[in-house]
N, C-alpha and C positions, 0 to 999 in steps of 0.2 A: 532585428528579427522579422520585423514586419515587410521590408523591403526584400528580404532573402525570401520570403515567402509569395511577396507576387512575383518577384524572378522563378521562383520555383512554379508560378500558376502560369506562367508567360510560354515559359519552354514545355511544358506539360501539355498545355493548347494545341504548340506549334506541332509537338509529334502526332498529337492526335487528329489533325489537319483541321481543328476547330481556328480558321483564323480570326473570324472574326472578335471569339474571344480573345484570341492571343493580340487583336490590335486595340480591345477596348483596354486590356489590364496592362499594356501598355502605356496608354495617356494616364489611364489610375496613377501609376507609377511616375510618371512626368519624364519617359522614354517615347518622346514623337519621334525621334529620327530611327527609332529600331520598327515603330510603328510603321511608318516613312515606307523602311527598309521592306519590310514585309507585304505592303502596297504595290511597292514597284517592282518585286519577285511575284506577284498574282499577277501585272500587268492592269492595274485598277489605278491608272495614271491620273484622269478628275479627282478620286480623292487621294491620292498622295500631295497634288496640287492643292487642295484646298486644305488638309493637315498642317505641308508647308508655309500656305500662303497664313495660316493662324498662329504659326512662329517666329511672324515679321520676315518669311520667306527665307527663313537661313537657308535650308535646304533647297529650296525652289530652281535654283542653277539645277542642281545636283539631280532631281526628278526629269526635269529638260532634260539633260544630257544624257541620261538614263533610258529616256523614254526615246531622243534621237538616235542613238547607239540601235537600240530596238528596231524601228522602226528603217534604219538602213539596211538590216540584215532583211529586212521582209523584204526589199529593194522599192521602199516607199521614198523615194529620195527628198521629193518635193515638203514632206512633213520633217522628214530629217534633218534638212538644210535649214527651215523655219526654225525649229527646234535651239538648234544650235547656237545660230546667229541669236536668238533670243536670248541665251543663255551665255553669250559671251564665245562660247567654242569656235571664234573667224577659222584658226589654223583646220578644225573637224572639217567644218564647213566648206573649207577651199581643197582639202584634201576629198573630199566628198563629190564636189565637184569634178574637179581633175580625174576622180576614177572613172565617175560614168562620162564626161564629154560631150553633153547633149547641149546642143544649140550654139547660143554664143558662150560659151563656156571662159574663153577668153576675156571677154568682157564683165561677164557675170562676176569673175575673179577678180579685176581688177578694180569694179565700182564696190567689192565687201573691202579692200583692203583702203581704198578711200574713206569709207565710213568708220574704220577701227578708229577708236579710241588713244590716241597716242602712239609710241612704236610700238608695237605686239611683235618681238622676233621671231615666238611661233607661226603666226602670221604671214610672215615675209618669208621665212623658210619652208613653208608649205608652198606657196605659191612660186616662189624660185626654183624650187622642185618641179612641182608641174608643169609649169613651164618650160624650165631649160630639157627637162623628159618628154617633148612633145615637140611636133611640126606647127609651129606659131612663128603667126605673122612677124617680120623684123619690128613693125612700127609699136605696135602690141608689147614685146620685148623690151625695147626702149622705154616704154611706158611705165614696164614693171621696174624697169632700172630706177629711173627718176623717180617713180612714185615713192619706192623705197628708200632711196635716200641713198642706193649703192652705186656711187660713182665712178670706186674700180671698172666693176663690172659693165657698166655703160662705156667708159672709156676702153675697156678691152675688146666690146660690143663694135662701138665706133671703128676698131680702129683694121678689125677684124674684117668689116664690111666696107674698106678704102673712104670710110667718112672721117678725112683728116681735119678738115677746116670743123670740124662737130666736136673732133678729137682735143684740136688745139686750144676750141672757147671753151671747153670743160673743162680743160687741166689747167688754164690760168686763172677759170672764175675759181676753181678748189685749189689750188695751189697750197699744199703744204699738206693737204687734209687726204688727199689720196696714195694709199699705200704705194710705194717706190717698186715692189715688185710687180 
């Protein structure tokens, strides 16, 4: 009964646009992430962050990535991109990238997917996207080929662009491990 009742004080707050009530008798109730939730719909990201961070940061990806989604719509990319990559989102990040195209973008994409944390396929299929969708360098290309670990595609790369003797020491250092079509 007593739980049904500060759920009943919680959404009674919310309609009344008293948030700050509706966030304290949230933690009364030990609902941080609805607290969380109502943080990051005000757009009061510091303290959604420190809420989190008093959770052992369960949520903390989840404010990041929340608050970078945000923050690309306002066309802030550079906060966005930070955002992201802090929070794990490389594939947001490279897709983020790839939309606006600004500088070395090419390069920018290929030193996040160096730093991933093991394979991420999100990761490598964002980047594969934007790049095979785009006028990039052959070398650049190749790079992303190898970095990723897709030897098809570097070998159909190779063979595409008359780099036979490139063609030939990749298909016997892989031999067996390269799909036959």
């Amino acid at each position: 009964f007593v739980k049904s009742k500060l759920y009943f004080k919680i959404v009674t707050a919310i309609m009344q646009y008293k948030y700050e009530s509706a966030i304290q008798f949230c933690i009364e109730s030990k609902l941080p992430a609805l607290a969380i939730e109502i943080l990051v719909r005000l757009e009061r990201w510091n303290q959604a962050k420190e809420l989190a961070k008093s959770t052992n940061g369960v949520h903390l990806d989840t404010v990041n990535r929340r608050q970078a989604s945000a923050a690309a719509k306002k066309r802030d990319v550079a906060l966005a991109k930070t955002l992201y990559l802090e929070s794990g989102g490389y594939a947001e990040a490279i897709q983020l990238i790839g939309a606006n195209k600004c500088g070395k973008w090419e390069e920018e994409i290929l030193d996040i997917l160096e730093m991933v944390p093991g394979k991420n396929d999100l990761a490598i299929a964002a980047a594969t996207s934007v790049f095979e969708g785009s006028e990039v360098d052959q070398q650049q290309l190749e790079k992303l080929y190898s970095l990723t670990g897709n030897s098809t595609q570097l070998l159909l790369h190779y063979t595409r662009n008359n780099k036979f003797s490139e063609a030939r020491q990749l298909f016997e250092q892989n031999q067996g491990q390269i799909d036959s079509n």
